[in-house]
DOKESE-940769 format. One record per residue: residue number from 1; z, y, x negated of N, C-alpha, C in turn. Coordinates in pm, whole numbers, padded with zeros to 5 digits. Last residue first. Example, Ala and Ser with C-alpha at 12.3 -4.5 7.8 and 13.67 -1.06 7.14 Angstrom:
+-----+--------+--------+--------+--------+--------+--------+--------+--------+--------+
:   k :     nw :     nv :     nu :    caw :    cav :    cau :     cw :     cv :     cu :
+-----+--------+--------+--------+--------+--------+--------+--------+--------+--------+
:   2 :  00708 : -00225 : -01285 :  00714 : -00106 : -01367 :  00787 :  00003 : -01290 :
:   1 :  00780 : -00569 : -01319 :  00780 : -00450 : -01230 :  00780 : -00330 : -01320 :
+-----+--------+--------+--------+--------+--------+--------+--------+--------+--------+
//
This chain:
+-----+--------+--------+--------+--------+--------+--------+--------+--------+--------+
:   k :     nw :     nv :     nu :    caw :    cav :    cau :     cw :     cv :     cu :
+-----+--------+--------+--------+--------+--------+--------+--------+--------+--------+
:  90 :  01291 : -02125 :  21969 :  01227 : -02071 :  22090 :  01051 : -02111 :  22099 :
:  89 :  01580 : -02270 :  21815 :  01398 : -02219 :  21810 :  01347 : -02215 :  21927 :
:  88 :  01788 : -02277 :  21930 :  01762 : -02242 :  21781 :  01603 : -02181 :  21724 :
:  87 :  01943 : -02395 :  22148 :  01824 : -02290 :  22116 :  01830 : -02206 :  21994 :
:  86 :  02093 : -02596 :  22165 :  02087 : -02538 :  22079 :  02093 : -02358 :  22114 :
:  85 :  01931 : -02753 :  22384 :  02029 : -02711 :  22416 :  02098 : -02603 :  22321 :
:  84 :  01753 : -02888 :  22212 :  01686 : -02799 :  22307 :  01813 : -02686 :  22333 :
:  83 :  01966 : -03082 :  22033 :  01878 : -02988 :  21980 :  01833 : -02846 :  22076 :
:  82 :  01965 : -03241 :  22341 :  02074 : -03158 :  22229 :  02028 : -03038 :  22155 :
:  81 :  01727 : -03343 :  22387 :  01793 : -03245 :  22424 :  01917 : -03125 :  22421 :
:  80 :  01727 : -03426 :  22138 :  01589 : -03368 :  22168 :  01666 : -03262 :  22274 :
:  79 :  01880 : -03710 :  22153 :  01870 : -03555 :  22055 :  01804 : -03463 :  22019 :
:  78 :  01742 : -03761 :  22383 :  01916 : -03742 :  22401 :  01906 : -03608 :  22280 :
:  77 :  01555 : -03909 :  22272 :  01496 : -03809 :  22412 :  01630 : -03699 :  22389 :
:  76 :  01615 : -04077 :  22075 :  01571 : -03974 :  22003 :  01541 : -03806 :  22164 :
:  75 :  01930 : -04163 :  22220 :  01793 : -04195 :  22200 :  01738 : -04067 :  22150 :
:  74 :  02256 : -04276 :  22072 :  02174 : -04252 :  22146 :  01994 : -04213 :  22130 :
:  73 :  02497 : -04463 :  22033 :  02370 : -04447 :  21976 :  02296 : -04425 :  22064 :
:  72 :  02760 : -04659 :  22123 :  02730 : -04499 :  22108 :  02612 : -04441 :  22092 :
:  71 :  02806 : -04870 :  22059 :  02776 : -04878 :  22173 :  02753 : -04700 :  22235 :
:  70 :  02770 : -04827 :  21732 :  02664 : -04922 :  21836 :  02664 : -04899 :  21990 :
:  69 :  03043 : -04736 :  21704 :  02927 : -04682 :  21700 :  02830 : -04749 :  21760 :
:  68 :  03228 : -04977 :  21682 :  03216 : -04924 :  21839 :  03113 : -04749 :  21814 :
:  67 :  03144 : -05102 :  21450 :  03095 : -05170 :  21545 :  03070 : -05070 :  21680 :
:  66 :  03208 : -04915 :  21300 :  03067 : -04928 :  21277 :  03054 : -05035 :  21411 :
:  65 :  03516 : -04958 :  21314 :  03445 : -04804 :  21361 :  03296 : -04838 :  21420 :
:  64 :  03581 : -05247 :  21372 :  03508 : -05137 :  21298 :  03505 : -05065 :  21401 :
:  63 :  03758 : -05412 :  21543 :  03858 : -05412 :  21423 :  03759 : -05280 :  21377 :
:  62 :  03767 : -05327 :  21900 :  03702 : -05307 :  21785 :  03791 : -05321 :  21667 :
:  61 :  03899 : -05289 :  22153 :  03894 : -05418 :  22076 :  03852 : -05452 :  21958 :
:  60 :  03802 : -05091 :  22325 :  03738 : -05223 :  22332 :  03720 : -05312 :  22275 :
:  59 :  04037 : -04916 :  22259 :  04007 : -04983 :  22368 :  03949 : -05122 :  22398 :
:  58 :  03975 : -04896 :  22010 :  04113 : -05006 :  22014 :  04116 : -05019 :  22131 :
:  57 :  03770 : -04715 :  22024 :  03734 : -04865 :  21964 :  03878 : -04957 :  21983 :
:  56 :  03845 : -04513 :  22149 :  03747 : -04625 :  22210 :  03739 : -04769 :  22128 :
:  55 :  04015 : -04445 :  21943 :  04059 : -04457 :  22049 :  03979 : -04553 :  22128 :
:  54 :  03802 : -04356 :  21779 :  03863 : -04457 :  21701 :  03982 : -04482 :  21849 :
:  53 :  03587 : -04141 :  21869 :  03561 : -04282 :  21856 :  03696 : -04384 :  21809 :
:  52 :  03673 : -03935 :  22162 :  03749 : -03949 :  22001 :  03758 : -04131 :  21986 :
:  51 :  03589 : -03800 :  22339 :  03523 : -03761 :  22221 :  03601 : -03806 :  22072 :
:  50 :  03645 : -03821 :  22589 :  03727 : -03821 :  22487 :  03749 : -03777 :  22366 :
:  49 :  03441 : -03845 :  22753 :  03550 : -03768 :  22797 :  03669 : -03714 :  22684 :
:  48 :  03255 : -03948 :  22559 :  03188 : -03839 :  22651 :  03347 : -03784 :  22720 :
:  47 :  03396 : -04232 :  22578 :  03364 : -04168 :  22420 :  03298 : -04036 :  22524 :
:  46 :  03373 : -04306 :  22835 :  03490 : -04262 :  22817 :  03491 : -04201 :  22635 :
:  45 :  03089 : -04360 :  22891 :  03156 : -04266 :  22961 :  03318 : -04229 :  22933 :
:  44 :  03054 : -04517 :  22648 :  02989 : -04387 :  22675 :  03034 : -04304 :  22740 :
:  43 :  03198 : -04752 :  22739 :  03190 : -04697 :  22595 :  03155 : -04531 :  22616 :
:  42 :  03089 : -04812 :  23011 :  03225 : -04747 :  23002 :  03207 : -04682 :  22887 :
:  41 :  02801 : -04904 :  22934 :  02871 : -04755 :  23028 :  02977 : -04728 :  23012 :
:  40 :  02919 : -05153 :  22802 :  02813 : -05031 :  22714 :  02844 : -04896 :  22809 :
:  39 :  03019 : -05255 :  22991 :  03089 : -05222 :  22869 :  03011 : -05135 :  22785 :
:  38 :  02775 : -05241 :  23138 :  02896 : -05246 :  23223 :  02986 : -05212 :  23071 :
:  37 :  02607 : -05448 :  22999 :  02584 : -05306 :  22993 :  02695 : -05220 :  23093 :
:  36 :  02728 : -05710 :  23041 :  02758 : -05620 :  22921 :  02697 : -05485 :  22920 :
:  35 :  02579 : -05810 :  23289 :  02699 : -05721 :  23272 :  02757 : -05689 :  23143 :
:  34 :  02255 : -05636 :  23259 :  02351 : -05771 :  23245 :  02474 : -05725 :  23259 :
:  33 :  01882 : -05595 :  23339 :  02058 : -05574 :  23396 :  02167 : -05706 :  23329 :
:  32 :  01638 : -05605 :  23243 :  01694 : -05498 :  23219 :  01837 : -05479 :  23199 :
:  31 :  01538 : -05782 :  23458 :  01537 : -05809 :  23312 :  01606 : -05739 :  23205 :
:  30 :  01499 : -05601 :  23667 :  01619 : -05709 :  23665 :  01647 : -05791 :  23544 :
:  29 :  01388 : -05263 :  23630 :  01389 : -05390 :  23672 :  01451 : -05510 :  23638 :
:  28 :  01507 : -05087 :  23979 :  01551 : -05121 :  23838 :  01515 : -05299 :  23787 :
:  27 :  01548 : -05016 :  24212 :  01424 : -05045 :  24143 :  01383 : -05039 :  24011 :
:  26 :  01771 : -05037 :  24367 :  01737 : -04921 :  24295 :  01615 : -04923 :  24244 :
:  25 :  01729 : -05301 :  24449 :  01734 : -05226 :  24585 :  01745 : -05094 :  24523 :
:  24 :  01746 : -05469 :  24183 :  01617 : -05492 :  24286 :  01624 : -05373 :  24351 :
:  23 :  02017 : -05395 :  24139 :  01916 : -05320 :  24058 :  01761 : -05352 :  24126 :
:  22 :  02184 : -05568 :  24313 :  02180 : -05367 :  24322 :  02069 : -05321 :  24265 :
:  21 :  02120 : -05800 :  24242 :  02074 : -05769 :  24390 :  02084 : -05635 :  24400 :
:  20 :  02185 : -05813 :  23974 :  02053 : -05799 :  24009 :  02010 : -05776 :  24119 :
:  19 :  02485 : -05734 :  24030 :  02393 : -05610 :  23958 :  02283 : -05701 :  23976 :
:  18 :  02592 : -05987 :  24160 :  02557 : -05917 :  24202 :  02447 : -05765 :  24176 :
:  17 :  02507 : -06171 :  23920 :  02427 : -06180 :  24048 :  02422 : -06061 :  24162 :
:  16 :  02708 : -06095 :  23750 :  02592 : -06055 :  23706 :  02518 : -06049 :  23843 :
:  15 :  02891 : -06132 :  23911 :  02903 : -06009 :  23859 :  02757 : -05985 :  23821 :
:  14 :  02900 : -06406 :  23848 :  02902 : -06382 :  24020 :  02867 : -06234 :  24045 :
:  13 :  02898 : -06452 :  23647 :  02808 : -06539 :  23690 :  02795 : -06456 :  23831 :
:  12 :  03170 : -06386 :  23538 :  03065 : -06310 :  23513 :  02929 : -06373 :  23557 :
:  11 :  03410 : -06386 :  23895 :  03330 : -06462 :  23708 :  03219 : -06383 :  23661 :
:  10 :  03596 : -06184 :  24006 :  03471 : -06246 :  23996 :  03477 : -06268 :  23841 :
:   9 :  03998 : -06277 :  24094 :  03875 : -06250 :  24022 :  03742 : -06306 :  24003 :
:   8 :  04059 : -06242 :  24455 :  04048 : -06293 :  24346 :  03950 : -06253 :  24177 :
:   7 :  04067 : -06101 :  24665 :  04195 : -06065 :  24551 :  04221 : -06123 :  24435 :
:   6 :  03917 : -06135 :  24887 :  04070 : -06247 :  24866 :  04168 : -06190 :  24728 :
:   5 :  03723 : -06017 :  24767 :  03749 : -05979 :  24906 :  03926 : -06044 :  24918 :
:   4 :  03730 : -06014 :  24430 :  03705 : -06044 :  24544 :  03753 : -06014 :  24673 :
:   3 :  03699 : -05762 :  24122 :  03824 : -05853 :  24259 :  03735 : -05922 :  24405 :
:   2 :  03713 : -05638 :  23878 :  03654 : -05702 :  23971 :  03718 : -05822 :  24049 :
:   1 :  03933 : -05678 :  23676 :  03880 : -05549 :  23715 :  03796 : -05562 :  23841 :
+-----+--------+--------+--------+--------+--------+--------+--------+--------+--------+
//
């Protein structure tokens, strides 16, 4: 998926190095960045297009449901805004 200038593939050594030189220059801080969160974004951004967990999960390989939930779980802020979004209570 990641290709070098030559067409080769980057290692995850070379992938990671690069997201800490992006996340320094966003100001993100670098303790923060790995490339498994790269599979955690996709999860999200394609469960958000799809809306259909058992597709994501034979994407990413999942034998559980319960596993490719994990990369789904969102934050109490998320169902706050959901909720808001509602408007159920004013």
């Amino acid at each position: 998926m990641f290709l070098t200038r030559g067409g080769r593939s980057l290692s995850r050594k070379q992938i990671w190095a690069e997201m800490k030189s992006v996340c320094a220059a966003a100001g993100v801080a670098p303790s923060k960045v790995f490339p498994h969160n790269l599979r955690h974004l996709f999860a999200r951004a394609f469960y958000r297009r799809t809306r259909d967990v058992a597709q994501l999960a034979d994407v990413l390989g999942h034998s559980s449901l319960s596993t490719t939930r994990i990369y789904l779980i969102t934050t109490g802020a998320e169902h706050q805004k959901a909720l808001d979004a509602l408007r159920l209570v004013c």
